[in-house]
C-alpha positions in Angstrom: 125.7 73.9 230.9 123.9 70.5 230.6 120.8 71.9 229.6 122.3 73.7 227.3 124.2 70.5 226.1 121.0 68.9 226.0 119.6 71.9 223.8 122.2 71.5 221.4 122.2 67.5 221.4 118.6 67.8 220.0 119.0 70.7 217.9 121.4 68.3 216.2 119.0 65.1 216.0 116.4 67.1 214.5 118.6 68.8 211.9 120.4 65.5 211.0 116.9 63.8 211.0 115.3 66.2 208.7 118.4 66.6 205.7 117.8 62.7 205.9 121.7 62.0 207.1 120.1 59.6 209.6 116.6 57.5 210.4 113.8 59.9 212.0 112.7 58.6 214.7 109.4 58.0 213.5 108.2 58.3 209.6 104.6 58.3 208.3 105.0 56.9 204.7 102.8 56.8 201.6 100.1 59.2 202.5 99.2 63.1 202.2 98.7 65.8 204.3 97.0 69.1 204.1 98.9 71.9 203.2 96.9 74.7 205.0 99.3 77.4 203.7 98.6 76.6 200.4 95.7 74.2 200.3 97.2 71.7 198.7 96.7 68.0 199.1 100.6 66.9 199.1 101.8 63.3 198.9 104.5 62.9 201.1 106.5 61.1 204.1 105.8 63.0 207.5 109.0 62.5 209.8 109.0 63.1 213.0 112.1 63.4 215.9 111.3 64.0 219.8 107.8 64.6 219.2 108.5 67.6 216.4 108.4 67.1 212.5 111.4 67.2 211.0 110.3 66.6 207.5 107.8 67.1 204.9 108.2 67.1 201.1 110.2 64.7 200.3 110.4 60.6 201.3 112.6 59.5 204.7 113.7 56.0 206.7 112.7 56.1 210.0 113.4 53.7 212.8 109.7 52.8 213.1 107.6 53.5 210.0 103.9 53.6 209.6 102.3 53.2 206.2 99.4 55.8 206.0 98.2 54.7 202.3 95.5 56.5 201.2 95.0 58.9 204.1 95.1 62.3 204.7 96.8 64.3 207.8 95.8 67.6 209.2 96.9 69.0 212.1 95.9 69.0 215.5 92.8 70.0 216.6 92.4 72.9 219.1 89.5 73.8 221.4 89.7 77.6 221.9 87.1 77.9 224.8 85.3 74.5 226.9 84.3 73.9 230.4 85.8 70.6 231.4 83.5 70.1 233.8 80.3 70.4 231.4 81.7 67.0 230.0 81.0 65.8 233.4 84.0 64.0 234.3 87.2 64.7 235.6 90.3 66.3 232.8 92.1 62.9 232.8 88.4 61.3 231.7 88.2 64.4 229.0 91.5 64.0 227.5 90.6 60.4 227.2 87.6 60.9 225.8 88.1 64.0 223.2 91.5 63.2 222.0 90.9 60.2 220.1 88.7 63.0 218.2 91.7 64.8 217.0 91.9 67.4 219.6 95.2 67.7 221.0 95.4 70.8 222.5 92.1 72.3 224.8 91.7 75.7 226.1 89.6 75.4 229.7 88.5 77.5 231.8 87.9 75.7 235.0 85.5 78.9 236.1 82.7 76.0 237.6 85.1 74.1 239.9 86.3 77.3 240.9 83.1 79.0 241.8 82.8 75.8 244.1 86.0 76.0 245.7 88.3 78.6 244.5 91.5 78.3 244.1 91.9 75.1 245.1 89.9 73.6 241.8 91.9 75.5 239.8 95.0 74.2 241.2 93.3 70.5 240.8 92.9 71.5 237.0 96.3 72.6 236.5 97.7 69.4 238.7 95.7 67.7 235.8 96.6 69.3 233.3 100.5 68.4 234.2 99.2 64.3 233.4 96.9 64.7 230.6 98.1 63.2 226.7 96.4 66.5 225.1 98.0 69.6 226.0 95.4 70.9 228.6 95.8 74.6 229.3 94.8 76.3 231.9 93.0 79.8 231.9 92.5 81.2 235.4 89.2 82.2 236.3 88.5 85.7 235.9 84.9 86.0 237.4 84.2 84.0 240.8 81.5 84.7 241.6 80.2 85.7 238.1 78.0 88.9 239.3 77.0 90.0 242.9 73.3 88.9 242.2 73.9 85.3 243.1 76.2 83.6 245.9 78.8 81.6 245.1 80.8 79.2 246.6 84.0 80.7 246.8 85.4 84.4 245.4 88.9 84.7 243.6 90.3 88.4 243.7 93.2 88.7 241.4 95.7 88.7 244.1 94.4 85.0 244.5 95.4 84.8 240.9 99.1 86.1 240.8 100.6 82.7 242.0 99.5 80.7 238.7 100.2 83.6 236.4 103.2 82.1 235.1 102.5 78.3 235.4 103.5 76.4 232.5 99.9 75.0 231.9 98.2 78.6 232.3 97.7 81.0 229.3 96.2 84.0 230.5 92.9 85.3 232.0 90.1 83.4 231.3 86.5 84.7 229.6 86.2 88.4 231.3 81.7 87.5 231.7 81.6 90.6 234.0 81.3 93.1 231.0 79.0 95.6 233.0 81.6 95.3 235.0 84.2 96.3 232.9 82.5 99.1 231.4 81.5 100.4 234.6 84.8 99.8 236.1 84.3 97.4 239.0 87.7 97.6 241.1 88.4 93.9 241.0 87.5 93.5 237.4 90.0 95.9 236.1 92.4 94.7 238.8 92.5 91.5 237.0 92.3 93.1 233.3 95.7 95.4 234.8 97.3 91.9 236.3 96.9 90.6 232.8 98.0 93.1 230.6 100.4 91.8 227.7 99.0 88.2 228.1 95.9 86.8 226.5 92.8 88.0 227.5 89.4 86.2 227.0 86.5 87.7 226.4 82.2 87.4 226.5 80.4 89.6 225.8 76.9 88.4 224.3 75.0 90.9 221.8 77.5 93.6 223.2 78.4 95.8 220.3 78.6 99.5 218.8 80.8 102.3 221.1 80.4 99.7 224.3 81.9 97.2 222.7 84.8 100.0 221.7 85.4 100.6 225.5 85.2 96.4 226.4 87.7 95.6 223.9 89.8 98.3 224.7 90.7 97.2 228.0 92.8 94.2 226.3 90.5 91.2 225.3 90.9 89.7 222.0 89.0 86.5 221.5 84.8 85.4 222.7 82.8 83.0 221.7 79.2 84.3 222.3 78.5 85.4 218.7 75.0 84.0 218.1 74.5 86.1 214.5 76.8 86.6 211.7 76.3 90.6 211.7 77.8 90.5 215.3 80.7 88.0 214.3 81.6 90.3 211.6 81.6 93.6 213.6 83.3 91.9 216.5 85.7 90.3 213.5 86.3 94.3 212.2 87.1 95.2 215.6 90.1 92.8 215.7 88.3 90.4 217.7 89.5 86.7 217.0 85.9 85.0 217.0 85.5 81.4 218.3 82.7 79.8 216.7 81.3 77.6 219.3 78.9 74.3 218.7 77.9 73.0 222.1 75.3 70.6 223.6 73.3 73.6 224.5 74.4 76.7 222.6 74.9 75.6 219.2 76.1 78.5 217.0 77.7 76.9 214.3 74.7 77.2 211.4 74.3 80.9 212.2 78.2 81.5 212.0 78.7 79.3 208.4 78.2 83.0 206.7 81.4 84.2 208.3 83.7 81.2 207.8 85.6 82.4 204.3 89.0 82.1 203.2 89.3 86.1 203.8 88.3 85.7 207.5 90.0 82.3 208.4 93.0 84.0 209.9 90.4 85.6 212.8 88.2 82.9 213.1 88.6 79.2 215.6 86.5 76.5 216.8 85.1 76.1 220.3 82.9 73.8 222.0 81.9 75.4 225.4 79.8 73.3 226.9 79.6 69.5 225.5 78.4 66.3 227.2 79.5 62.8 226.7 76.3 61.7 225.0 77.1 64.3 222.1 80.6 63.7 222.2 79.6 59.5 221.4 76.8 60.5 219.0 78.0 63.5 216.8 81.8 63.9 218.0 83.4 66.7 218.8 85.4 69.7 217.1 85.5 66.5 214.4 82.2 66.8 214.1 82.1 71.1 213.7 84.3 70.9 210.9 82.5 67.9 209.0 79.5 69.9 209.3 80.7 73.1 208.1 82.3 71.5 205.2 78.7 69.6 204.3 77.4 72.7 204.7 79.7 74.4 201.7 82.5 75.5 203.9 85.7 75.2 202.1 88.0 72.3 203.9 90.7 75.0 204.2 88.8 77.2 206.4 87.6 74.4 208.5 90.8 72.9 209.2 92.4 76.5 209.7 90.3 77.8 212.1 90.6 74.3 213.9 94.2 74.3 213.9 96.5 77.0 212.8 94.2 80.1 213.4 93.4 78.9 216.7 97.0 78.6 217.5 97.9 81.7 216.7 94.7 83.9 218.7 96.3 81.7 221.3 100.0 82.6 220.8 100.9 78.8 220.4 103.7 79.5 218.3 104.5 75.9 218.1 101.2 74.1 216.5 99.1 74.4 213.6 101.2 73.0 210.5 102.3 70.1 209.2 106.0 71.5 208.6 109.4 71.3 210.1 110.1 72.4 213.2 106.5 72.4 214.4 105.0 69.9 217.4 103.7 67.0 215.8 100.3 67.3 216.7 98.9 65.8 214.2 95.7 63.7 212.9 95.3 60.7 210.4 92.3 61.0 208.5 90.3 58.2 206.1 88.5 61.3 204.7 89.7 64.9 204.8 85.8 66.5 204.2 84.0 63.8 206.3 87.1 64.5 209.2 86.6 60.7 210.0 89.6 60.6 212.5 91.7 57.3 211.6 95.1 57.7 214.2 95.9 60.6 216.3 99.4 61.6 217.4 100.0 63.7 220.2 103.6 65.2 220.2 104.5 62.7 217.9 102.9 59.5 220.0 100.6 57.5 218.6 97.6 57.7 220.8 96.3 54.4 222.3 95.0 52.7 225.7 98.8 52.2 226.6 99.6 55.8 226.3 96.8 56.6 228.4 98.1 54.0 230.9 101.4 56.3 231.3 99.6 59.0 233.1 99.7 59.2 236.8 96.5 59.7 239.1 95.5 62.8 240.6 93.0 62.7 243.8 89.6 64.8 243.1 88.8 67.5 245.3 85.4 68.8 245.9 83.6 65.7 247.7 80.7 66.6 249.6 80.4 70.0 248.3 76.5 70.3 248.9 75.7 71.8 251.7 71.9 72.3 251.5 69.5 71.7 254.1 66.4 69.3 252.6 63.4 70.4 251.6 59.7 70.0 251.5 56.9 71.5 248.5 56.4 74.5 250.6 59.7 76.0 249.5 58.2 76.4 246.3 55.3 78.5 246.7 54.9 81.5 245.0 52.6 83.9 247.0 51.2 87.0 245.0 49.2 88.0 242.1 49.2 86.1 238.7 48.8 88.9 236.3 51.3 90.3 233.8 54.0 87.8 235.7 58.0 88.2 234.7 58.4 84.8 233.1 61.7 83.3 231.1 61.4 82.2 227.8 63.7 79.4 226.7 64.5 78.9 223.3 66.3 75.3 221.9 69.7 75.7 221.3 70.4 78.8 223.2 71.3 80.0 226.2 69.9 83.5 225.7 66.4 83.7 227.1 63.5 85.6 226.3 61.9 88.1 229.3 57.9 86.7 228.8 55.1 88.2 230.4 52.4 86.2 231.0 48.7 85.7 233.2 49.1 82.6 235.3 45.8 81.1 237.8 45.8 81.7 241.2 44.8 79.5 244.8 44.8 80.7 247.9 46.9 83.9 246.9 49.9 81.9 245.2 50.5 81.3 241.9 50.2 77.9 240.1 51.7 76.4 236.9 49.8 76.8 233.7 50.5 73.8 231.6 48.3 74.9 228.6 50.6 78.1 228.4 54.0 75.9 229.6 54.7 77.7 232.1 55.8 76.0 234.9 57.9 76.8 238.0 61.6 77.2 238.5 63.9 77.5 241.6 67.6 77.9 242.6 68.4 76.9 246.2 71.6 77.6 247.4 73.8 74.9 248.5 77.2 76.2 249.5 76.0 76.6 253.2 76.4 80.0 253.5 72.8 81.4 253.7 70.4 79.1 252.6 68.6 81.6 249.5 65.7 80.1 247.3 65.1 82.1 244.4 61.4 81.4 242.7 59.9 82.3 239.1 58.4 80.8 236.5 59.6 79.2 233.1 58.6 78.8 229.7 59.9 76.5 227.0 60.1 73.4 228.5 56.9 71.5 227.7 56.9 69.3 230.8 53.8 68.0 231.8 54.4 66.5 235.2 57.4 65.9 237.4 60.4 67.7 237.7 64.2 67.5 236.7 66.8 69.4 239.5 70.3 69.8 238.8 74.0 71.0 240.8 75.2 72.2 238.0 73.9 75.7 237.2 76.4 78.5 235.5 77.6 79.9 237.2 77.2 79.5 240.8 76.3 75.7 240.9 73.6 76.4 243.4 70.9 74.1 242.7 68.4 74.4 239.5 65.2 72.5 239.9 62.1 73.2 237.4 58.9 71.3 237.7 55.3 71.3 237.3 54.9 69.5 241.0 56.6 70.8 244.1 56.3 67.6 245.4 58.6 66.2 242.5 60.4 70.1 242.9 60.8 68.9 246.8 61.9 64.9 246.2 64.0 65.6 243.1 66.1 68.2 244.9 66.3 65.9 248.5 68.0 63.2 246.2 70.6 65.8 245.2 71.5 66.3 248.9 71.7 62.9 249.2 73.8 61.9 246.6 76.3 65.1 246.9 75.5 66.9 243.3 74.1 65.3 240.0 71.0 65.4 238.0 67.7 63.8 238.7 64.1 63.5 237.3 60.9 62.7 239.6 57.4 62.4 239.0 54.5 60.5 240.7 56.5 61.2 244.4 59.5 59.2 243.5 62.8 59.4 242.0 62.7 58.3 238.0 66.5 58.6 237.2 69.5 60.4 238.6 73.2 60.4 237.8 75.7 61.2 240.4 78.3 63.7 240.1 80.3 64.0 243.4 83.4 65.6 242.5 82.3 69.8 243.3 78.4 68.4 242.3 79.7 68.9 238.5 81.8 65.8 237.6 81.9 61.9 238.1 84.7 60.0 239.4 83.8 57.4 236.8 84.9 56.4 233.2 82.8 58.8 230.6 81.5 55.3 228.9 79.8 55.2 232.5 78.8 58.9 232.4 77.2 58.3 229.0 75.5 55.4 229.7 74.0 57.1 233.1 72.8 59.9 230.7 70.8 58.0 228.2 67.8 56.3 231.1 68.2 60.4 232.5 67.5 61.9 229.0 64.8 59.0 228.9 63.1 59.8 232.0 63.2 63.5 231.1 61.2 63.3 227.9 58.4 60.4 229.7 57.4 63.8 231.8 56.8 65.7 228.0 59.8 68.1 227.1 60.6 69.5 224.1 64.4 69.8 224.7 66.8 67.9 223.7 69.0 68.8 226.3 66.7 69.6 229.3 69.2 69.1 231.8 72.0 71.6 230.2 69.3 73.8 229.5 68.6 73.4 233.4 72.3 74.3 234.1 71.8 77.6 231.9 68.8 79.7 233.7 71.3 81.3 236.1 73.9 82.5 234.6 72.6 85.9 235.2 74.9 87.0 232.4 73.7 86.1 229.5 70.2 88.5 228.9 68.0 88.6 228.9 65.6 86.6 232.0 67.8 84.8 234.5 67.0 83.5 237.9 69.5 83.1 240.8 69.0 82.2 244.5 68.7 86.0 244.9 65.4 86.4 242.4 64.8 86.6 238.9 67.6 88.9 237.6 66.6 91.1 234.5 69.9 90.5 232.7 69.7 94.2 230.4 69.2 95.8 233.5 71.3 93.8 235.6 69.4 94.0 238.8 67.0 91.8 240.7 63.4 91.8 240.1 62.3 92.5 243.2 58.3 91.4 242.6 57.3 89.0 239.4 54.6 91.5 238.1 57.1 94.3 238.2 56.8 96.7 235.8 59.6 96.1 233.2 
C-alpha cells in the first residue's frame, strides 16, 4: 500500500507540475529544443519533476530555474553497442569520462572481462552499473570463449547466465559473434538464443548476408553493428535489422554508412562506438563527435540526433528516453550549436551533471588483479621453423578490423623464417596467459610498417591472451616479459629495452586510475610506437584485433593462424588455401 501511495503521490506532482498549478521542480527557460518528431526548432521552457519532463510548449516557474538563452536541447545520447573495457578504465571512470559528452544511457557488453573471469566480471559490471550517473546497461555475454579455436579464460554456458536474466541493469543477450555457430547449430549457442527468446537479442555477423543471413536472423536477433558497406546496411536494414552505425578507434565505419542515414531509414538506424580509447574520446569526442561529423558530411540534423537518441531507444525497448516531451526521462543535453553538437550542460534524469554529482557515487572494489598467468619468455619462442614460400600472411588494413589472407615469399636462415621489412612483413604471436596450457601461436603480419622493435599487448579480442608483433624477438621476448611483470597493459621495446608501457591491472584490460591518467600514459605509448616506423594510427588497438578469429578473414590465436571463411586452424603457413 505505501508503494502504491508513493506511486500516486508522484503521479500527482508530475501532473500538477506539468498543467503549471505549482513550481516544477526544475525549469530550463529561454531556450529551444529539438523536436525530433517533427523537426522543429521550438522555443520553449523545459520543466522537469523527479527527474521526468513534465512540460514542453509553453513557459513554467520552477523552484530552481536555469536560463538556457540561445541554446539548443536534444535528447540524450545513447551508445547502442561499446566494450567498456576498450576505454581502458573501470565503468565508474567511463561514465565519468563519456557523459559530459551527452551520453546518458550506454549499452555494454562486458564480453572482455568476462572471457577473463566469467561470471564474476560480469557481476562487477552490473555492481557498477548500480553506481554509475549514465544509465549503464548491462548485456550478458553470449560467447565466452568466442570460438573453440582459441583458449579463454573462463567459459559461460547459458545456465551461468539465467541468474542475471532479469537484473534491473541487464537488457538481454549480448552480440551473438558465434554466427557459424548459430547456423550450424552449436548446442550452447542456441541454448542461449532459446533462454533469450522474447528479449533483445544482439547480433554480429560481419559480411554475413543472402539466405544465411535469412537463417541467423531468424533465430531472434535484431540489431549488429558490423556493417562495413552501405549495400550490406541496407539489405541487413530490409531484413528488419535495426543497424548500429559504429565509429570506433579502430573500426571506423561511419563514412561508408553516411549513404544509409536518410530520413526514410532513421527509424532502423543508431549510433555505436565499440571500441573507443581515451585519447579519441579527448581529441575527437565521442557519439558527439559521430553526429557532428555526419551532419558536416550532409547528414540531415534530424537523422543524426534520431538515430542517437530516439531510434536507439526504441531497438532497445527503452520506452522511457528519446524525446524531449512529457512524461519522458529527462535525459537530456544543452547544446551551444545543434549541427556542431558542442555539448554545453548535460542532465542526467533531470540532474545537472557536475564533479559533485559524480562525488555521490559509491566505490566498487575491481576484480581481476593478477590475472596473467604466463610463464616469461626468451626470443626462441618466436621462431618460425619451415619453408618461406607462398606463406599464409594477414593483411591489415587502417581502420578495420577485417583482415586480408596475404600470401607472400619470405627469406629463410637455418630452416626458419625471418621478417621481410622491404615487403612489411613481420612476425606476430599470441601466448596464452590464463595458466591453463601455455599455447604460442606464430605467423606473420602485414600492414604495420614497423621497422624495429616490437609493441605486445593483454588485450586481444577476444580471449585477452597476449598479442605481441615485432620485427625482433628479442624486443618480441622483452616487450612481452614486461607484461608479466606488470599484470596486463601495453608496451613498446626496441634496442633490448622497454620504450613505453602503460599498466592495466584490473583482468590485463583496464586501469585502476583516473582516464586523464590513462590518456596521458597513451600519448608517450602512441609516441614510442610510431619512433619504431608504423603506419597506424592505432597500433596498439589494431594489436588487440588480430585474434578475434571472428571477424574473416586471417586471424591468429594461441592455437595458430585461423582462416576465418573456413573457420579452422591452419595447420602449416604454406598451406594450400
Amino acid at each position: 500500500m505505501t508503494a502504491m501511495s508513493d506511486r500516486t503521490d508522484s503521479l500527482k506532482r508530475w501532473i500538477d507540475q506539468g498543467k503549471g498549478a505549482s513550481p516544477a521542480d526544475l525549469v530550463l527557460k529561454g531556450g529551444k529544443f529539438f523536436d525530433l518528431v517533427t523537426g522543429d526548432l521550438v522555443s520553449s521552457d523545459i520543466a522537469i519533476c523527479d527527474g521526468v519532463i513534465v512540460g514542453t510548449y509553453g513557459l513554467y516557474r520552477g523552484t530552481k530555474e536555469i536560463d538556457i538563452s540561445g541554446k539548443v536541447v536534444v535528447p540524450g545520447f545513447i551508445d547502442t553497442h561499446l566494450h567498456v573495457e576498450s576505454s581502458l578504465v573501470t565503468p565508474l571512470e567511463f561514465d565519468r569520462c563519456v557523459l559530459p559528452h551527452g551520453v546518458t544511457t550506454a549499452i555494454c557488453d562486458p564480453h572482455e572481462i568476462a572471457n577473463v573471469l566469467g561470471v564474476s566480471g560480469i557481476r562487477y559490471f552490473l555492481d557498477c552499473a548500480a553506481e554509475t550517473i549514465m544509465d549503464l546497461r548491462v548485456q550478458l555475454s553470449s560467447c565466452v570463449p568466442a570460438t573453440h579455436l582459441e583458449t579463454s579464460g573462463a567459459e559461460i554456458t547459458a545456465d551461468d547466465l539465467r541468474p542475471f536474466i532479469d537484473h534491473p541493469h541487464g537488457i538481454g543477450l549480448a552480440e551473438m559473434m558465434n554466427f557459424p555457430g548459430v547456423l550450424f547449430h552449436d548446442a550452447e549457442c542456441l541454448a542461449k538464443l532459446a533462454l533469450f527468446e522474447g528479449r533483445h537479442i544482439d547480433g554480429h555477423a560481419p559480411l554475413l548476408r543472402g539466405l544465411d543471413l535469412n537463417g541467423y536472423l531468424s533465430a531472434g536477433i535484431r540489431t549488429e553493428h558490423e556493417s562495413t558497406t552501405a549495400a550490406e546496411a541496407l539489405e541487413k536494414l530490409s531484413k528488419g535489422m535495426h543497424v548500429l552505425i559504429r565509429e570506433g578507434s579502430v573500426s571506423k565505419d561511419l563514412h561508408a554508412l553516411l549513404p544509409i542515414m536518410t530520413e526514410r531509414h532513421s527509424p532502423f538506424l543508431a549510433l555505436c562506438t565499440d571500441d573507443r580509447n581515451p585519447l579519441d574520446i579527448a581529441e575527437e569526442g565521442h557519439l558527439d563527435f559521430m553526429i557532428r561529423t555526419a551532419i558536416a558530411h550532409g547528414v540531415a540534423p534530424i537523422v543524426a540526433y534520431r538515430a542517437a537518441s530516439i531510434s536507439a531507444a526504441r531497438a532497445f525497448r527503452l520506452q522511457d528516453r528519446g524525446l524531449v516531451a512529457p512524461g519522458w526521462r529527462a535525459d537530456l543535453v544543452v547544446l551551444d550549436d545543434l549541427e556542431a553538437c558542442r555539448v554545453n550542460t548535460v542532465l542526467a534524469r533531470g540532474r545537472v551533471v557536475d564533479d559533485a554529482l559524480f562525488a555521490t557515487r559509491k566505490t566498487v572494489v575491481p576484480v581481476g588483479y593478477n590475472s596473467v598467468k604466463a610463464k616469461p619468455v626468451t626470443a626462441a619462442a618466436f621462431r618460425i621453423e619451415g619453408q618461406g614460400r607462398n606463406l599464409s600472411v594477414i593483411g591489415v588494413d587502417q581502420g578495420k578490423i577485417i583482415t586480408q589472407h596475404l600470401r607472400m615469399t619470405l627469406p629463410e636462415r637455418d630452416g626458419a623464417v625471418l621478417c621481410d621489412l622491404k615487403q612489411d612483413a613481420i612476425k606476430v604471436a599470441v601466448i596464452e596467459r590464463h595458466g591453463k596450457n601455455g599455447n604460442i601461436g606464430r605467423g606473420f603480419v602485414h600492414g604495420f610498417g614497423l621497422k624495429s622493435g616490437a609493441i605486445a599487448s593483454t588485450v586481444g579480442h577476444d580471449s585477452h591472451n597476449i598479442c605481441v608483433v615485432g620485427a625482433s624477438e628479442e624486443d618480441m621476448a622483452v616487450a612481452v616479459n614486461r607484461l608479466i611483470e606488470m599484470q596486463g597493459g601495453f608496451v613498446v621495446a626496441g634496442g633490448g629495452k622497454v620504450l613505453a608501457d602503460l599498466p592495466l591491472p584490473i583482468a590485463g584490460l583496464m586501469s585502476d586510475r583516473r582516464f586523464e591518467d590513462v590518456h596521458d600514459g597513451l600519448i608517450p605509448l602512441r609516441a614510442a610506437a610510431k619512433s619504431l616506423g608504423t603506419v597506424l594510427p592505432e597500433p596498439f588497438l589494431q594489436v588487440a584485433f588480430l585474434p578475434l578469429p571472428v571477424i574473416p578473414h586471417l586471424k591468429i590465436s594461441d592455437r595458430g593462424l585461423v582462416d576465418v571463411d573456413r573457420f579452422e586452424l591452419i595447420s602449416r603457413l604454406n598451406d594450400a588455401p
